[in-house]
C-alpha positions as CSV (number, residue, x, y, z in Angstrom):
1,X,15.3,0.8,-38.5
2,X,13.9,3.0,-41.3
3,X,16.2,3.8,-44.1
4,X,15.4,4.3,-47.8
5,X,16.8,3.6,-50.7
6,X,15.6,5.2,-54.2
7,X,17.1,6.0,-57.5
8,X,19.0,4.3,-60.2
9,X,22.5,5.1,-58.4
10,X,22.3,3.2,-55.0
11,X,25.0,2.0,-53.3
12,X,24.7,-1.6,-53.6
13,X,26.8,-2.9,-51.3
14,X,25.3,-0.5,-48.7
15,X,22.2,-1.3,-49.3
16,X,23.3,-5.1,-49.4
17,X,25.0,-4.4,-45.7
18,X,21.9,-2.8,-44.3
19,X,19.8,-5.7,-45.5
20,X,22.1,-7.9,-43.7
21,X,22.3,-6.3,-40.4
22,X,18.7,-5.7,-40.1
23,X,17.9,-9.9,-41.1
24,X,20.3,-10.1,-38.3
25,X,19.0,-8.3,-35.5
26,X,16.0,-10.2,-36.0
27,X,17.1,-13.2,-35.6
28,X,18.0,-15.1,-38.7
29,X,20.9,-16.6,-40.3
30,X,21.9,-14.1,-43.1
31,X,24.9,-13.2,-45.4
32,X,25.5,-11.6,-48.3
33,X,28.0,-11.3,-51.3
34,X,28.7,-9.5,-54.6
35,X,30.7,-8.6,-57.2
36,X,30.5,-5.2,-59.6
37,X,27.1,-4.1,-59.5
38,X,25.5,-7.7,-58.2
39,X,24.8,-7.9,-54.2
């Protein structure tokens, strides 16, 4: 997976989603949570 992320407008939770799929596949225990603009 090969995705980037750049800018001062990124979708956080996307980005947050992404992170946590991708910890996933590989094998470890992930999650992930937020709130406004905090992920």
């Amino acid at each position: 997976m090969q995705k980037t992320f750049q800018g001062v407008n990124v979708n956080l939770q996307l980005l947050a989603q992404n992170l946590y799929q991708w910890f996933i596949s590989k094998g470890y225990q992930a999650q992930f949570y937020g709130a406004g603009n905090y992920y």
